[in-house]
C-alpha positions as CSV (number, residue, x, y, z in Angstrom):
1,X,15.3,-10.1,5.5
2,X,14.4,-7.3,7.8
3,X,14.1,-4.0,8.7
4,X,16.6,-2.3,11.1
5,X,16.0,1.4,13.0
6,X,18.8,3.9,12.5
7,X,19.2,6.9,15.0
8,X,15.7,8.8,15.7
9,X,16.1,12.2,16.2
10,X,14.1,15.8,15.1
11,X,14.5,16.7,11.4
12,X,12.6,18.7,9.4
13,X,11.9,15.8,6.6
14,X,11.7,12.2,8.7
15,X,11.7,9.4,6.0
16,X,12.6,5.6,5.4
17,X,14.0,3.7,2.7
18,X,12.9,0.5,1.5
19,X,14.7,-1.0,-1.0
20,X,16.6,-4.4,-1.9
21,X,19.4,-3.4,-2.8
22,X,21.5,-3.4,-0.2
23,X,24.6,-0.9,-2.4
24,X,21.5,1.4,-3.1
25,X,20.2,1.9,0.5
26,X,23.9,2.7,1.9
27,X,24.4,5.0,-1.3
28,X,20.7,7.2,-0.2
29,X,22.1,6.5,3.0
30,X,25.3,8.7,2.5
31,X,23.5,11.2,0.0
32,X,20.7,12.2,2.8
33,X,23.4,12.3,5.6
34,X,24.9,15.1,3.8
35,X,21.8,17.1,4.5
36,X,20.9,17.8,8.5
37,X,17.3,18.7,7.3
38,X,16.8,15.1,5.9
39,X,17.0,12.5,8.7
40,X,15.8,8.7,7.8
41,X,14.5,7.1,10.4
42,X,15.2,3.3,9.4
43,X,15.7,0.9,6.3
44,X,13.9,-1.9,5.0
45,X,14.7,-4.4,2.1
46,X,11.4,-6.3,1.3
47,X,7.5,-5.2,1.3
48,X,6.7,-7.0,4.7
49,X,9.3,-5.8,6.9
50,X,8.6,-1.9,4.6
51,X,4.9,-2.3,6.0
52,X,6.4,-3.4,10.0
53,X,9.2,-0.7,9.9
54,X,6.1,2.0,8.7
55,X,3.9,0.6,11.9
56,X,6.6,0.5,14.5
57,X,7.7,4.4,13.7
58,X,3.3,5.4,13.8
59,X,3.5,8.6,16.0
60,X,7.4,10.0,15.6
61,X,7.0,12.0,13.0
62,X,7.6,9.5,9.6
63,X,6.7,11.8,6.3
64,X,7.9,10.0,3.5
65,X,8.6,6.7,2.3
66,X,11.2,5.8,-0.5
67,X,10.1,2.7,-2.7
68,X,12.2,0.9,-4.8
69,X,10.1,-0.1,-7.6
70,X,12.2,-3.7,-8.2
71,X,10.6,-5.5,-5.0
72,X,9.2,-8.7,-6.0
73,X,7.5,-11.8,-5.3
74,X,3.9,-11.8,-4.2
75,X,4.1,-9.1,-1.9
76,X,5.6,-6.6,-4.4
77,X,6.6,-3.0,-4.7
78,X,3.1,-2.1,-5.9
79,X,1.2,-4.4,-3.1
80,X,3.8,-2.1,-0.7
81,X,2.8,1.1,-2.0
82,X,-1.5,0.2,-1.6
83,X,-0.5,-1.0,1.8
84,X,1.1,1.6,2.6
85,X,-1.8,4.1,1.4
86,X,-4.5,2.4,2.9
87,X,-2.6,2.0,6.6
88,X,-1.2,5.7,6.3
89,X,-2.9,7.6,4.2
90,X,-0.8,10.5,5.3
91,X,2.6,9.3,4.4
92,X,4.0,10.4,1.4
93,X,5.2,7.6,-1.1
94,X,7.9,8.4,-3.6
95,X,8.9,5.6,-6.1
96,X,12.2,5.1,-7.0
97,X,13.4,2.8,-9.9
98,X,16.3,2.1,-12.2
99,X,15.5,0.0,-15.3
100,X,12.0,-0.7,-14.8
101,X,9.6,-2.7,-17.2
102,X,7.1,-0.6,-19.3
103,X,4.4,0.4,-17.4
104,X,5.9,-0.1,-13.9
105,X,5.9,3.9,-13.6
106,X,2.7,4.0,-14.1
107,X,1.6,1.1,-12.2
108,X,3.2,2.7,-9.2
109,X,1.6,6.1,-9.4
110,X,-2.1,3.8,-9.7
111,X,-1.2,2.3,-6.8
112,X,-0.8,5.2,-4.9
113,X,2.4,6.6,-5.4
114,X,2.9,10.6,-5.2
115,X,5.5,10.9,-7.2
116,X,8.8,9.3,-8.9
117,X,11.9,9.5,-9.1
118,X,15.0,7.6,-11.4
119,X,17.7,6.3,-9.5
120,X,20.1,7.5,-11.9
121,X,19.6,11.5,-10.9
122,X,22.4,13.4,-9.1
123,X,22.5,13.2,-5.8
124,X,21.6,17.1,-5.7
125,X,18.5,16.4,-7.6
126,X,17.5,13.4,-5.7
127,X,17.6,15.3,-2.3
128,X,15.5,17.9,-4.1
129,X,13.0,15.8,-5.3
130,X,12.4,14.1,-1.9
131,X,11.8,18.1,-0.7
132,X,9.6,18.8,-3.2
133,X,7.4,15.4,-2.2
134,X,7.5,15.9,1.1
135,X,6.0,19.5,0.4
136,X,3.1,18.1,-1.6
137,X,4.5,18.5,-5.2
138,X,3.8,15.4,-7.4
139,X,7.3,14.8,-8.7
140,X,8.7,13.2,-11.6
141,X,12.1,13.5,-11.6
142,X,14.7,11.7,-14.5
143,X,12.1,10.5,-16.6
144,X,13.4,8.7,-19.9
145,X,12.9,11.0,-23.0
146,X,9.0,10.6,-24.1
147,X,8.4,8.8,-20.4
148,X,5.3,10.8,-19.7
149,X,3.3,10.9,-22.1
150,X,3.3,6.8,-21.9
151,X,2.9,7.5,-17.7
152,X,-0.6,9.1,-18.4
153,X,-1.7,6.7,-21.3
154,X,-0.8,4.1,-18.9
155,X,-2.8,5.2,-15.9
156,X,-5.9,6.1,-17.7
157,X,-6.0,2.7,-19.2
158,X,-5.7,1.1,-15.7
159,X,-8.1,3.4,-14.7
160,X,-10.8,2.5,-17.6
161,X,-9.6,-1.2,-16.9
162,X,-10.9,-0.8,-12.8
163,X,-14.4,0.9,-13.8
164,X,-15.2,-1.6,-15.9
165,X,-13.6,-4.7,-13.8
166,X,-16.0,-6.3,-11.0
167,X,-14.9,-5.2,-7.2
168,X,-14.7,-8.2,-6.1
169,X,-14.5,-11.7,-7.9
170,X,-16.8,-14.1,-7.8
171,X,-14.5,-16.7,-5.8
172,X,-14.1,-13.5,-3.6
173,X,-17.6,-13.0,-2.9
174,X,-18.0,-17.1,-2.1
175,X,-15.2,-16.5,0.6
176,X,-16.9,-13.5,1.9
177,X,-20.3,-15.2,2.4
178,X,-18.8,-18.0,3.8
179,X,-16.9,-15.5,6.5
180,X,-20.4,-14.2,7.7
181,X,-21.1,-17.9,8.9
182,X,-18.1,-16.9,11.5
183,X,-15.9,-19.5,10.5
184,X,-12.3,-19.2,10.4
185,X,-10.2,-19.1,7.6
186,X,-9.2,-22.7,8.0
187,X,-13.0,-23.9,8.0
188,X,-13.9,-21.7,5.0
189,X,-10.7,-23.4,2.9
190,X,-12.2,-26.9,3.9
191,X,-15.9,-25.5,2.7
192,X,-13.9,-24.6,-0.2
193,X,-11.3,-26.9,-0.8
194,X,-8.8,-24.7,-0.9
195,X,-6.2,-23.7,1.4
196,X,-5.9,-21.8,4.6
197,X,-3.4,-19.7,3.0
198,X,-5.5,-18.9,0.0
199,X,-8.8,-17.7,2.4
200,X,-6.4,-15.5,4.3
201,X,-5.0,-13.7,0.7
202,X,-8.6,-13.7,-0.9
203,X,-10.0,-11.7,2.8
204,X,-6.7,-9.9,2.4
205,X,-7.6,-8.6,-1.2
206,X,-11.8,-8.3,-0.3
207,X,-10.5,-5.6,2.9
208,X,-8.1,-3.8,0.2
209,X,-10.9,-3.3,-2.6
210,X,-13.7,-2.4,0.3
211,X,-11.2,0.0,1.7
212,X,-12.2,-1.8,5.6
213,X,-10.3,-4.0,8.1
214,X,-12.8,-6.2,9.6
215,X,-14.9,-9.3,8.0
216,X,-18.0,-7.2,9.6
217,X,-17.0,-3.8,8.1
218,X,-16.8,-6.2,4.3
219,X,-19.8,-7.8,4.5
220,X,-21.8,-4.4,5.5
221,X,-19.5,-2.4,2.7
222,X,-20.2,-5.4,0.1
223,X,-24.0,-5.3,1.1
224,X,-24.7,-1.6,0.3
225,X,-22.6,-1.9,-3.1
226,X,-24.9,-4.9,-4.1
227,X,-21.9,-7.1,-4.5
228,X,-23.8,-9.8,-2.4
229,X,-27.3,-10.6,-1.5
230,X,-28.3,-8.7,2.1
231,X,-30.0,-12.4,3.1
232,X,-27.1,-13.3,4.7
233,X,-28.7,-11.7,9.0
234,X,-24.7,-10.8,9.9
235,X,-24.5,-8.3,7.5
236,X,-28.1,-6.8,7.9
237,X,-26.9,-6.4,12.1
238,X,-23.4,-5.1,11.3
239,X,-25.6,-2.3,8.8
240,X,-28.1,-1.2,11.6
241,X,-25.5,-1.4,14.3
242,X,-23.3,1.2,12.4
243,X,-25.6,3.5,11.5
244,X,-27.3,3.3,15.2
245,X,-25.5,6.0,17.3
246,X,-26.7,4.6,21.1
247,X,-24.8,1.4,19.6
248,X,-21.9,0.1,21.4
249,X,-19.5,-2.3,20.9
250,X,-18.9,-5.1,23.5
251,X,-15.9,-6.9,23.1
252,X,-16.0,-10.7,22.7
């Protein structure tokens, strides 16, 4: 499974493709060629190598992604997309999908999608949707008959279910302590008895909900939204050190 670069050269619309369907990605492949204005800049076929392809192409123009909605496994096509909109919040994410399960529509456009659109369309409404998302347009293009009114019931209910569901989870909040004593993931699975792996996928999840990158940036982030106690000193010296502006990082 990987990722693979395909010609870089100036286009108005830069985009990539990740899908895993190998059939589907030569078909957008052929459609897009057709149109010099359209240029993608590369192909992926699973989340991981999506998320690599997007960071290796930072700085040369990338403007939208397509997403197949039928990744799966743990890192699936909605992980991808909140990836993808946390590490570039200026790419444009349009969803694609085929026969997708109720709710995956909706799921997608939660997770950060900006749009969708069916894999079924013609080829001539296909391009045009991706030009309407790349100019800003929230598209929804080939929806089933009676598709959107379910699209909006299902968003607002994800929505009521997130105000009303904790930030983080308690086992989340044990990992996150345990991370301001500066141990490793490793250590903090044996505290725990759980695995390395585990630590690393609960830290994972913690930086995605705080909207940070660093165990420092969490634990100050999770401090001023009273999700933990501000006993722990690591937290109350990442706090002052931000909001000090003679304050300057050393490294190490």
């Amino acid at each position: 499974m990987g990722a693979t670069s395909l010609g870089r050269g100036p286009a108005s619309i830069s985009l990539i493709v990740i899908e895993s369907v190998g059939i589907v990605r030569a078909s957008l492949r052929l459609v897009f060629a057709a149109d010099p204005d359209l240029k993608i800049l590369g192909e992926a076929e699973d989340a991981n190598a999506g998320l690599a392809l997007v960071a290796s192409l930072r700085g040369q123009g990338l403007r939208l992604a397509l997403v197949g909605l039928e990744l799966g496994g743990d890192h699936d096509s909605f992980w991808l997309i909140r990836s993808l909109r946390e590490q570039s919040p200026e790419l444009i994410i349009l969803a694609t999908g085929t026969d997708l399960h109720r709710g995956a529509i909706s799921q997608g456009l939660f997770a950060g999608a900006d749009g969708f659109v069916h894999k079924n369309s013609s080829p001539e409404r296909f391009v045009e949707a991706t030009r309407r998302a790349a100019a800003g347009e929230v598209v929804l293009e080939g929806l089933p008959r009676g598709a959107l009114g379910g699209i909006v019931e299902g968003v607002e209910s994800m929505e009521r279910q997130r105000a009303t569901t904790p930030i983080l989870t308690d086992r989340e909040k044990v990992v996150l302590v345990a991370a301001a004593d500066g141990l490793t993931a490793r250590e903090i699975g044996r505290r725990l008895g759980v695995s390395e792996r585990t630590v690393t996928t609960h830290l994972n999840h913690i930086y995605r909900k705080l909207n940070v990158s660093s165990r420092i940036a969490a634990l100050s982030a999770a401090w001023r939204l009273g999700l933990i106690t501000p006993v722990v000193s690591v937290v109350a010296r990442a706090d002052e050190q931000a909001r000090d502006p003679a304050y300057v990082a050393v490294p190490g």
